[in-house]
Structure formats: structure tokens, C-alpha cells
C-alpha positions as CSV (number, residue, x, y, z in Angstrom):
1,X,-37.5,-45.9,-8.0
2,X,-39.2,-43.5,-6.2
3,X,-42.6,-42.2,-6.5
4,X,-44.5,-38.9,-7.3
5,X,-45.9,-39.3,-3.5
6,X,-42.2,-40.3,-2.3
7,X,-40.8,-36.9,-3.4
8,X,-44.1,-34.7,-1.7
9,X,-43.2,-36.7,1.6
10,X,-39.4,-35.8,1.7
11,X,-40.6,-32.2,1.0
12,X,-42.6,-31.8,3.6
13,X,-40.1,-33.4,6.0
14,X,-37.5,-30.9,4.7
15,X,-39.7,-27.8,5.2
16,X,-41.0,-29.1,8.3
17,X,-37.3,-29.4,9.5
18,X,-37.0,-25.7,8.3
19,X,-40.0,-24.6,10.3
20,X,-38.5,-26.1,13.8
21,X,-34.5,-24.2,13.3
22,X,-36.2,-20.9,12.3
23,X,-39.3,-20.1,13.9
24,X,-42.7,-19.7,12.2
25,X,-42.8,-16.2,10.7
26,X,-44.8,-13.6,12.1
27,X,-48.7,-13.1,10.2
28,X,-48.5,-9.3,10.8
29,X,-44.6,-7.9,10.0
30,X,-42.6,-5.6,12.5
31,X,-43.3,-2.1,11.0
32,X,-40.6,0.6,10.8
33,X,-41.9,3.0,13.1
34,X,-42.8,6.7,11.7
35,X,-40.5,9.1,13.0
36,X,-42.0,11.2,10.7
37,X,-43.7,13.3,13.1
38,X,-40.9,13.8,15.3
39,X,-38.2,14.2,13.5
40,X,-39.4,17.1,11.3
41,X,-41.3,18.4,14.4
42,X,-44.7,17.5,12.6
43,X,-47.8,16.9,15.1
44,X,-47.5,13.2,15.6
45,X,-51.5,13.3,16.9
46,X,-50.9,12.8,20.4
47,X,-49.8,15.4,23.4
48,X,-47.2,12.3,25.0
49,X,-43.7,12.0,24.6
50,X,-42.7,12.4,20.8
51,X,-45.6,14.4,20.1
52,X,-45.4,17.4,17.7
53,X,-46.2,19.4,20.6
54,X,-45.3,18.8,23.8
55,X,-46.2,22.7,25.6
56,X,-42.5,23.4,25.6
57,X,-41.9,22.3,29.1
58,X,-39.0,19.9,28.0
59,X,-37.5,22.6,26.2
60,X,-35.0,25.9,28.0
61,X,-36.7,28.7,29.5
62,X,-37.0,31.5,26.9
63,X,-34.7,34.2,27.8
64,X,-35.2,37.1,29.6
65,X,-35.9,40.7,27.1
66,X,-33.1,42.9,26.8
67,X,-33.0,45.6,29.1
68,X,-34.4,48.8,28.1
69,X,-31.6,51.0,27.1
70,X,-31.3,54.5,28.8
71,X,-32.0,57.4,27.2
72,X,-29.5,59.7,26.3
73,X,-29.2,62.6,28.6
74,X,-27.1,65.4,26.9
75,X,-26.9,67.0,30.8
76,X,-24.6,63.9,31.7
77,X,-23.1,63.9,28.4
78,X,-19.5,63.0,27.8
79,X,-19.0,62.2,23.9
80,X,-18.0,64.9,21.0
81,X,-20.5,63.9,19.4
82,X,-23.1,65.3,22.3
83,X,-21.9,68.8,22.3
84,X,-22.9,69.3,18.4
85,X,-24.5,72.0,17.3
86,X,-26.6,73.7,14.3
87,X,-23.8,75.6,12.1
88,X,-20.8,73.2,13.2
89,X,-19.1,71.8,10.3
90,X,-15.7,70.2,8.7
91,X,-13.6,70.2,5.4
92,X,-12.8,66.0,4.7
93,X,-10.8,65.1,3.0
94,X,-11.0,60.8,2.3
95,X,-7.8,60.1,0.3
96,X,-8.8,56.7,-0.5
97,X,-11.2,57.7,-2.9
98,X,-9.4,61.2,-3.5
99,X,-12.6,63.1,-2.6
100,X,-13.5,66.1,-0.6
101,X,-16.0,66.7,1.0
102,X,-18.0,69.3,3.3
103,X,-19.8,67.9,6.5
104,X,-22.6,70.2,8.4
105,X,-25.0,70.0,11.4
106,X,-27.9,71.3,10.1
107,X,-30.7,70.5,13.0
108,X,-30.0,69.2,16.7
109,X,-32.5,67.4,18.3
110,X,-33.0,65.9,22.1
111,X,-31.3,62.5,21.0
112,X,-29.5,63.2,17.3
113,X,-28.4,65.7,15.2
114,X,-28.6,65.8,11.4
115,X,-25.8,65.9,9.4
116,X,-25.6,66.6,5.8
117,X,-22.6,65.8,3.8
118,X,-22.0,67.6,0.9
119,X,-18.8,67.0,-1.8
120,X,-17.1,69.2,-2.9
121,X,-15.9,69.7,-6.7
122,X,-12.4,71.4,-7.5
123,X,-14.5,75.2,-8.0
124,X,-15.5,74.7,-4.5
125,X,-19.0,74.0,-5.8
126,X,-20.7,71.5,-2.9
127,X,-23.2,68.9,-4.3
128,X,-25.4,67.2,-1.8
129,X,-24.5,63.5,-1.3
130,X,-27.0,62.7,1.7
131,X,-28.4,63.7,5.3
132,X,-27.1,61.2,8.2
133,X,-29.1,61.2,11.5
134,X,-26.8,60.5,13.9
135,X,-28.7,58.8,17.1
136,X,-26.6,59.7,20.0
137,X,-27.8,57.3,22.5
138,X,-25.2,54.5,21.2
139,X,-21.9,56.1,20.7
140,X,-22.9,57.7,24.2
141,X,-22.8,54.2,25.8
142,X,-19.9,53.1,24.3
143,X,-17.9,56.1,24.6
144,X,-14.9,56.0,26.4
145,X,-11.5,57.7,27.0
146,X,-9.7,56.6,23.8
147,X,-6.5,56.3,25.8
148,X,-8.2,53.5,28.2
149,X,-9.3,51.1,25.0
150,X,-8.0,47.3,24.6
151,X,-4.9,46.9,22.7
152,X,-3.1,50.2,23.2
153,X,0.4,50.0,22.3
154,X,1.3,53.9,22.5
155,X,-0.3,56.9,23.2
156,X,1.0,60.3,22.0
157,X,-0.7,63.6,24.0
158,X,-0.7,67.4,23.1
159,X,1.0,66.8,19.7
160,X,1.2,69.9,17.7
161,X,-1.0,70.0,14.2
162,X,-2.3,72.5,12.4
163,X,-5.9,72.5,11.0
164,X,-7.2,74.9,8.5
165,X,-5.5,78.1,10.2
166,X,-5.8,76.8,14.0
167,X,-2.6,75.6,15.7
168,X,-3.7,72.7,18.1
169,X,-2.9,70.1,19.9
170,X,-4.4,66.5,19.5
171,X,-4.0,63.5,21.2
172,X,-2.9,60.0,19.3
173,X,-3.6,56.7,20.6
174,X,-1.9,54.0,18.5
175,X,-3.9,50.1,18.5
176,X,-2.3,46.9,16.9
177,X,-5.3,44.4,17.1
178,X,-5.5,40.9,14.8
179,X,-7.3,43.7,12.3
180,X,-4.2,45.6,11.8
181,X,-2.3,48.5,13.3
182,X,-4.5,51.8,13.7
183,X,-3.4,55.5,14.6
184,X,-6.3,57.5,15.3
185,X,-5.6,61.6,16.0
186,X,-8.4,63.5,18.2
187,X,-9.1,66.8,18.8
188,X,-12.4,66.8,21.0
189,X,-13.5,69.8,19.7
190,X,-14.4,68.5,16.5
191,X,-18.2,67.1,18.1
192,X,-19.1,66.5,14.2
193,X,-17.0,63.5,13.9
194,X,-16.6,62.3,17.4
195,X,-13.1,64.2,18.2
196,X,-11.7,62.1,15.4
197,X,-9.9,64.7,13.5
198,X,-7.8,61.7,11.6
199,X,-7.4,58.0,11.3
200,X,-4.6,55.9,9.8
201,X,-5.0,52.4,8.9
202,X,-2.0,50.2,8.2
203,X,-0.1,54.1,7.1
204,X,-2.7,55.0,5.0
205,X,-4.7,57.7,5.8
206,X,-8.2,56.8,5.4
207,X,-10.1,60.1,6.9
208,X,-8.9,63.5,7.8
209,X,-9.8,67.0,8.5
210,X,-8.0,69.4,7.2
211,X,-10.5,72.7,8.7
212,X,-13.5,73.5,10.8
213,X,-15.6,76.0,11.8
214,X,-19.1,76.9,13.2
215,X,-21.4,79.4,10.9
């Protein structure tokens, strides 16, 4: 039979055993570290590695500013749009929406003109839709001869068309990018919309003049 101080031997022995396989546990836990700081990018207290903020030497260089752009000299000038001037203006029609409308360059400035844009109702009466500066510096820079652009597939010159009463001839410079197949008709001329006197998307006419003028 064995006795109340039999049974609080053998359990000592046992947990003594235990104690020897596993180790005696630690008095203060391993704590999970706080990554709080640095991994939201929080100030962690110290100026060291990991700290909130570490003067941004182990970080890229930040990049050099843009260049200044240069400004536009009409002098040098090679865009439509540059040779604009006060009275020019065009008869649009935009069939997409079946409107028509009136466009006219109503002041000309060192860098921009003014255009106001007008449309038109079926007596010929013009309501006033809006005045567009047009800053010339940009399509300046990225003009270029429209035959020379990426992804010409033909190119059509001095094609007959008539606009208004004026027998012309306009060039056509057909593109088939991933965006579609576009045929765009210029007459340079035309500074209000660039030379572009028509453009075709996909066979649909999205934009033509159909008569011009200066007052």
C-alpha cells in the first residue's frame, strides 16, 4: 500500500526527470520584437539601423528636376498652329455628334492664341460654347512632319478636295497602330486646327472642315 508521502516522492522524481530532458524555462520570456516602427516607417526612437529615420542616405538619390522647357519662339516656328492669327476661322462640322460648329481666333498672344468656338444652329445663329487658350509651346515641340510619324502605312500627297469654294490640295497620311487605323487629311493652311482639315477613325469621320476664311 502506498502512502500519502509515497505518491509526493514519485512526483517529484517524475517532474524532476522532466526538468533534466527539457531544460528549465526561461524567468523572463523571449519577446516578439516590435517591428512596429519599421515596418509602417514609424520613428522607432533611435537614429541606427531600423530607425524611423535614418537621413535618407540608404535610400536612391532623388532625381534630377526636369529640364526647363524652351520657350516658344514664333521666329523659328514650324507648326500651323504658330502662324494663327486674329480673324482666322473655320466651319466644323463633328458628325459624331451631328453638330456644327464655328471656330475663331479672337486674340494672339506671344505664346497662345484664343480661340472661341461657337455652334452653330440650323438659322445660322452661333451660340457661344467656350474660349480655348491654346499654349503653343507643346504642340511646337512635338510637331513634326506628319508623313515622318511611327506606324505609317501610306501616305497620299497633293490630293484634290474642295473646301467651302477653294479647290486644294491636301496631303493624307494613313496610321494602323494597336489603337486602330487612322486617315488624317491636312491642309497647312488651316493654322486654327493644326493643318488638320479632317480625320477618320476606323471610316468614320470624326472632325472635318468643310470652309475657312480670315475676317
Amino acid at each position: 500500500m502506498i502512502t500519502w508521502t509515497g505518491r509526493i516522492g514519485a512526483l517529484a522524481l517524475v517532474l524532476a526527470i522532466a526538468t533534466l530532458v527539457t531544460g528549465c524555462p526561461s524567468e523572463t520570456p523571449n519577446p516578439t520584437p516590435d517591428t512596429a516602427g519599421t515596418a509602417e516607417g514609424g520613428d522607432t526612437g533611435g537614429g541606427g539601423e531600423g530607425g524611423g529615420d535614418s537621413g535618407g542616405s540608404d535610400g536612391p538619390p532623388p532625381p534630377p528636376p526636369a529640364p526647363e522647357e524652351p520657350p516658344f519662339d514664333r521666329a523659328t516656328a514650324e507648326s500651323p498652329y504658330s502662324k494663327a492669327k486674329v480673324g482666322d476661322w473655320a466651319k466644323v462640322s463633328i458628325p459624331s455628334f451631328g453638330i456644327m460648329q464655328h471656330w475663331e481666333v479672337s486674340e494672339v498672344g506671344d505664346d497662345f492664341f484664343i480661340m472661341k468656338r461657337f455652334r452653330l444652329g440650323d438659322d445660322g445663329a452661333k451660340e457661344l460654347i467656350e474660349d480655348s487658350r491654346v499654349e503653343l509651346a507643346k504642340p511646337e515641340r512635338d510637331w513634326q512632319d506628319p508623313r515622318t510619324r511611327d506606324a505609317v502605312t501610306e501616305v497620299k500627297e497633293d490630293v484634290a478636295h474642295k473646301i467651302g469654294d477653294r479647290e486644294v490640295k491636301v496631303l493624307i497620311v494613313i496610321r494602323e497602330t494597336s489603337l486602330g487605323k487612322t486617315e488624317t487629311w491636312y491642309l497647312m493652311d488651316v493654322a486654327i486646327n493644326n493643318g488638320v482639315v479632317k480625320s477618320i477613325k476606323d471610316d468614320s469621320v470624326n472632325l472635318e472642315i468643310v470652309d475657312f476664311g480670315s475676317k
